[in-house]
Structure formats: C-alpha cells, structure tokens
C-alpha positions as CSV (number, residue, x, y, z in Angstrom):
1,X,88.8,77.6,91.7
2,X,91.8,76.1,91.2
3,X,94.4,76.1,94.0
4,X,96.3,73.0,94.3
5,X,99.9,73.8,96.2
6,X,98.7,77.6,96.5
7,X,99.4,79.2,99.8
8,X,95.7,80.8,100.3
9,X,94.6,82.9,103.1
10,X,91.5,81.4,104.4
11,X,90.1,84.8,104.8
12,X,91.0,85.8,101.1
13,X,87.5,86.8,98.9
14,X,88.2,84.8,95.8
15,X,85.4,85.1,93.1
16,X,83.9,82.3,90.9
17,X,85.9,80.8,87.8
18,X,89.2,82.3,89.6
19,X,92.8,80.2,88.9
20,X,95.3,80.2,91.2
21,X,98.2,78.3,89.9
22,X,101.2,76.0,92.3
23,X,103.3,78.3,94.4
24,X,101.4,81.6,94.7
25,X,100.6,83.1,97.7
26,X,97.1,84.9,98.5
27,X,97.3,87.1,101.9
28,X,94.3,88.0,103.9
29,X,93.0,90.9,103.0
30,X,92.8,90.6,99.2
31,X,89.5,90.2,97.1
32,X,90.0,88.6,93.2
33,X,87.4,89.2,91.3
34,X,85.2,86.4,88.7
35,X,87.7,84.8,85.9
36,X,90.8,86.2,86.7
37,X,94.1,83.6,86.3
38,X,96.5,84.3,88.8
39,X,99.9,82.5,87.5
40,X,102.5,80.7,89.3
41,X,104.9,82.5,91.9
42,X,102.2,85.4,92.5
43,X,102.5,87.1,95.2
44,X,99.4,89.1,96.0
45,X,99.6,90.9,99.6
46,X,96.8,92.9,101.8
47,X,95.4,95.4,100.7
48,X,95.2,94.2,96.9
49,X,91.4,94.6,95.2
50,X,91.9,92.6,92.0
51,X,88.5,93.0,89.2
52,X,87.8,90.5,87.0
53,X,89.3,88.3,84.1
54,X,92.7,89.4,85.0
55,X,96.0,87.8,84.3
56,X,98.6,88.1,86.3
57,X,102.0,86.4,85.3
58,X,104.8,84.6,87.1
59,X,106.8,87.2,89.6
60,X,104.7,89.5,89.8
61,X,104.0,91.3,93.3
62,X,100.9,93.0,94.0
63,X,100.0,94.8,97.3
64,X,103.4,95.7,98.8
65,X,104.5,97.8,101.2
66,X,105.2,101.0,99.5
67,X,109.2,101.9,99.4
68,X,108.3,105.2,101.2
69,X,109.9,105.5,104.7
70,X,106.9,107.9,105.8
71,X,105.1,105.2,105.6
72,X,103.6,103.7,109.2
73,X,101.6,100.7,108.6
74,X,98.8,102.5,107.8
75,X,95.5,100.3,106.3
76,X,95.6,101.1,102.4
77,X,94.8,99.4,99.4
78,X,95.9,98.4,95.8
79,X,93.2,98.4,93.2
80,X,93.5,96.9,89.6
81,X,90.4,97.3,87.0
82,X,88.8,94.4,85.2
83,X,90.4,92.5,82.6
84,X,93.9,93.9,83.1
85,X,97.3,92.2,82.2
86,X,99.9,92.1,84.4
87,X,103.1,90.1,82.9
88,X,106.0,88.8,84.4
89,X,108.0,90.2,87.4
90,X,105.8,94.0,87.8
91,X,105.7,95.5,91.3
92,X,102.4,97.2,92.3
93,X,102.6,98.5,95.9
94,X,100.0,99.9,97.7
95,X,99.1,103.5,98.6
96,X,99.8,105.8,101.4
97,X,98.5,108.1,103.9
98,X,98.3,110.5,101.1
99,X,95.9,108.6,98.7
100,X,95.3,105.4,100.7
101,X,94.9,103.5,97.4
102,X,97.6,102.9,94.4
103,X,95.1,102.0,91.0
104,X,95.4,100.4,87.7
105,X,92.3,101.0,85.5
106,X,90.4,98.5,83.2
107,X,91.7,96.8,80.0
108,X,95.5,98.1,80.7
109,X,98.6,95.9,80.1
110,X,101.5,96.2,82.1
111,X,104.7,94.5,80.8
112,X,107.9,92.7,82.5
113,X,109.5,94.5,84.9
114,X,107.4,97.4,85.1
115,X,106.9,99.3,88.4
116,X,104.0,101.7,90.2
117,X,105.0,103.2,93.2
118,X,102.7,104.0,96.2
119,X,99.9,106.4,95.1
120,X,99.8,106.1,91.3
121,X,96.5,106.9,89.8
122,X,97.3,104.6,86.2
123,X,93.7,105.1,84.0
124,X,92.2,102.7,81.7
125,X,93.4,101.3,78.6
126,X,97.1,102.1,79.0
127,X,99.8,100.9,78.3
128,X,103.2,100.6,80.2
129,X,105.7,98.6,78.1
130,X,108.9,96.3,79.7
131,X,110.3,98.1,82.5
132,X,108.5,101.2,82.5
133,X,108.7,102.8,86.6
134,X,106.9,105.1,88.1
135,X,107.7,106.6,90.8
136,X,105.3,107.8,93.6
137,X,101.9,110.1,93.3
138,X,101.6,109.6,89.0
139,X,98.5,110.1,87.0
140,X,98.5,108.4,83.6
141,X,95.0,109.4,82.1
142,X,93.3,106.9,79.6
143,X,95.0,105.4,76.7
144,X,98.3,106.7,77.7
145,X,101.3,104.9,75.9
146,X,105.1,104.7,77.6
147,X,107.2,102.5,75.1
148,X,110.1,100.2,77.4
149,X,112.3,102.1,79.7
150,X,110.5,104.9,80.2
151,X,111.4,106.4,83.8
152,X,108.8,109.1,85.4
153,X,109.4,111.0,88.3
154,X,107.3,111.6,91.5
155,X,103.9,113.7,91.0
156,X,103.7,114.2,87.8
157,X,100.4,114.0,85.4
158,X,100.7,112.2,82.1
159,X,97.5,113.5,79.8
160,X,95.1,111.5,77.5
161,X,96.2,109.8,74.1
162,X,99.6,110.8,75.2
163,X,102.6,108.8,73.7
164,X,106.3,108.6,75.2
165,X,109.2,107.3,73.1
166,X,111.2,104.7,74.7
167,X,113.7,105.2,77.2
168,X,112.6,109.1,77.7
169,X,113.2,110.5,81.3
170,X,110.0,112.0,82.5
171,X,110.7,115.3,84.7
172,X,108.0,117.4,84.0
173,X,103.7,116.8,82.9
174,X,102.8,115.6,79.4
175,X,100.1,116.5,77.7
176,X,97.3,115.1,76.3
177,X,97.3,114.0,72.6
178,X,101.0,114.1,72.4
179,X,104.2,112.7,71.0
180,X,106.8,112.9,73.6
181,X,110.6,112.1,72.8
182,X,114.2,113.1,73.0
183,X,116.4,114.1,76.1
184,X,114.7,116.6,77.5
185,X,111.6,115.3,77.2
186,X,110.4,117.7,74.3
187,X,106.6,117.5,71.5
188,X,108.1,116.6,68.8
189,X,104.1,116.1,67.4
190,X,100.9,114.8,68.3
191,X,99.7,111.0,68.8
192,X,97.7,111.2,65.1
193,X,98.1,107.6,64.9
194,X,96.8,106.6,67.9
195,X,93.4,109.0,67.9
196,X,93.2,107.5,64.3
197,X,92.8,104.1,65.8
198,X,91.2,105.2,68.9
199,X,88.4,106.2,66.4
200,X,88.9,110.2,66.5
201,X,87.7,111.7,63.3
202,X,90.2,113.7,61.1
203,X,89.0,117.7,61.8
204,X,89.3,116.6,65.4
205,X,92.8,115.6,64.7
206,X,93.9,119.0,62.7
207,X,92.3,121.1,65.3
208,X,94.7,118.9,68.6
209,X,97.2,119.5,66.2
210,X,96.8,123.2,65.4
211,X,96.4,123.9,68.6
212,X,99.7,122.5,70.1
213,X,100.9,124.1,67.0
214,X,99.8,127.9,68.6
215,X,101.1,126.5,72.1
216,X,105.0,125.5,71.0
217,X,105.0,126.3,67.5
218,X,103.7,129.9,66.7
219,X,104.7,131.2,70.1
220,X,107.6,131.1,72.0
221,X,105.8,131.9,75.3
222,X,103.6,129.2,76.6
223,X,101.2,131.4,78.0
224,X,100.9,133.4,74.7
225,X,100.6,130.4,73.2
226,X,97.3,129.7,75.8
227,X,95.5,133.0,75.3
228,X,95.7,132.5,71.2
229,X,94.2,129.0,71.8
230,X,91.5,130.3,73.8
231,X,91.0,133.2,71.3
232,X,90.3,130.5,68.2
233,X,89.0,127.5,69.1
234,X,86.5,126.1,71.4
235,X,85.7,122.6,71.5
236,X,86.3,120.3,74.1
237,X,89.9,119.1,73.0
238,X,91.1,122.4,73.4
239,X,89.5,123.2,76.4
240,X,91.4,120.0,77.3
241,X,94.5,121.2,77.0
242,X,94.2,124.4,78.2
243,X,92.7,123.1,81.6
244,X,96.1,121.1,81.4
245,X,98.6,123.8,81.3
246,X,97.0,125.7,83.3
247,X,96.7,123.2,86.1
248,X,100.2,121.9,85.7
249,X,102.0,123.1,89.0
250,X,105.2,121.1,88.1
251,X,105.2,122.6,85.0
252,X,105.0,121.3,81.1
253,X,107.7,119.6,79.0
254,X,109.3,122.1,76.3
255,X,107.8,122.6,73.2
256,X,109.6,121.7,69.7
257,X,113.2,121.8,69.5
C-alpha cells in the first residue's frame, strides 16, 4: 500500500495492492477493497464500503453526509461494486434512515462532476456521463446509460438497457430497453444499439420493439396498450416491461410525440 503524505485513519480496513496517493484523506470507518487506486485529493468519509480494483480520481467525495435535513446522524453506509470508475470531482453521499445504504454496482463509470444523492440504488454496468445528478431514492437498473447533464428527480426507477439523451430532465420512470429524449422526457425508440452490443439477438430486439410499439404507438391509452401486450407476447422481456408499468407509482414518461 502506498500512502506517503495520505491522511489515513488508523482504523481504516484497507485491502492488499491498495494506492492511496499524497493528500487524500481515509476516515475511520471505511473498508477499500484489494487493487483499488485511490487518487490524489480523495476524500473518502465513514460509512464508505469500496470493492475492488476501483479508481477513484482527484476531487472526488465519497461517504458524505447526505444533503437531507431529516437526516440525524444516523450510522449508514456508501457501497461501491468492484472495479468501478469514479472520475474527477463526483459526490457520493451516503444513505439515510430510509435505506441506510446509497450503492454503486460493479464495472460502472461515473464521470466528472456527477452526483448520487442519499439512497440511490445505481446497478451494474452503467453509465453516468459528466455531470449527471441524481437526486435522492433513484434506481438505475443494469446497463443503464444517461449521456452529460442529465438531471433526475427524487424516487424515480430508471429500467434496464435504458438510454437518456443528454441534458433531458427526468420527472417521471423510464423504462427498460428504451431511448429517452426531448423536453418532456418522451420514447422516441428503443436502445437497439445497445442490446446489439450487449449481445441480445435480433428476434429479441423486434419483439422489445414491437411491444413498446403496442404500448405508445398503436394505442393511445397506456393501459390498453398493456392488456394487448399481455394478449401477444410472452417472453420474459415483455413480462419485463409490463411488471414495469404496472409497478410505476410515479408514473411513466409519454409515449411518441
């Protein structure tokens, strides 16, 4: 372990192979797991549970307090996957009474200047580009994608495979498989490109896509849209989806415009 001119907690668990370059600062009650580089001017704070092989750049802040005034001091945690990337100058704080934990999955790369509030749920392999925030109580499932700027309001669910243009305004749940873009947030298609790489094979594709295509296409009722779905297809992606809307207590963005 490297540490020289590092502020580090004696009580801190650091793992084996760990870097911890001049002027960071390790609290107490934080655990790093094997191979991960922790850059200059880190500031990792209690609470943080870091996995392994991470990077974490210059500026960044792990483990704060959250900016939640309900909050009283209560004993919660931030927990980051292995092999993550955290770049320059990204906030993580920590959870609250109502989740007690804030998480970033596995193999996800956070860019500059992104944010994730108190009791984020963020999955694996996503993606939050430069300056990306999210506000408090926000599921990202896997392999989610917000380009730069992307803003997302509290408590909202952003599905699987899901794509958002940037600089969109998130006020209501994405779905999985989706394109997301203009103001409102509206489908303006699905994520083809993305389940292509992600290895998905082409019938699977059609089918996501003639599905959304019942939901905001054919009909101009969402829940008519739903009971076709159910009516003509039943494999797993659609079942996906339908589980989605139908859970979606803060409702879904619009359909094509």
């Amino acid at each position: 372990m490297s540490e020289l001119r590092a502020n580090i907690h004696p009580k801190a668990k650091i793992g084996e192979g760990v870097t911890i370059e001049p002027f960071s600062t390790i609290y107490g009650d934080v655990e790093i797991g094997d191979g991960t580089w922790i850059g200059p001017n880190v500031t990792i704070m209690d609470g943080a549970r870091i996995g392994k092989n991470c990077k974490i750049f210059p500026g960044a802040v792990i483990s704060a307090i959250p900016q939640d005034l309900k909050y009283a001091g209560e004993e919660t945690h931030t927990i980051i996957g292995d092999n993550a990337t955290i770049r320059e100058c990204v906030t993580i704080n920590k959870g609250t009474s109502d989740a007690w934990k804030t998480e970033v999955g596995a193999n996800c790369l956070l860019m500059a200047y992104v944010h994730v509030a108190h009791d984020c749920k963020v999955g694996n392999n996503v993606i939050l580009a430069n300056c990306v925030n999210l506000a408090g109580h926000i599921t990202i499932e896997d392999h989610a994608i917000l380009e730069g700027m992307v803003a997302v309001q509290q408590f909202l669910r952003i599905g699987q495979h899901a794509f958002i243009a940037g600089g969109s305004l998130v006020r209501k749940n994405v779905p999985p498989y989706v394109r997301a873009a203009r103001e409102p947030l509206s489908y303006v298609g699905i994520n083809a490109v993305g389940l292509k790489r992600r290895g998905f094979a082409e019938d699977s594709i059609k089918e996501i896509e003639a599905v959304y295509r019942q939901i905001f296409v054919l009909n101009n009722v969402v829940s008519k849209g739903l009971e076709a779905v159910k009516g003509e297809f039943e494999s797993i992606y659609s079942k996906e989806i339908v589980e989605f809307f139908e859970s979606s207590e803060n409702g879904v963005m619009r359909g094509a415009v």
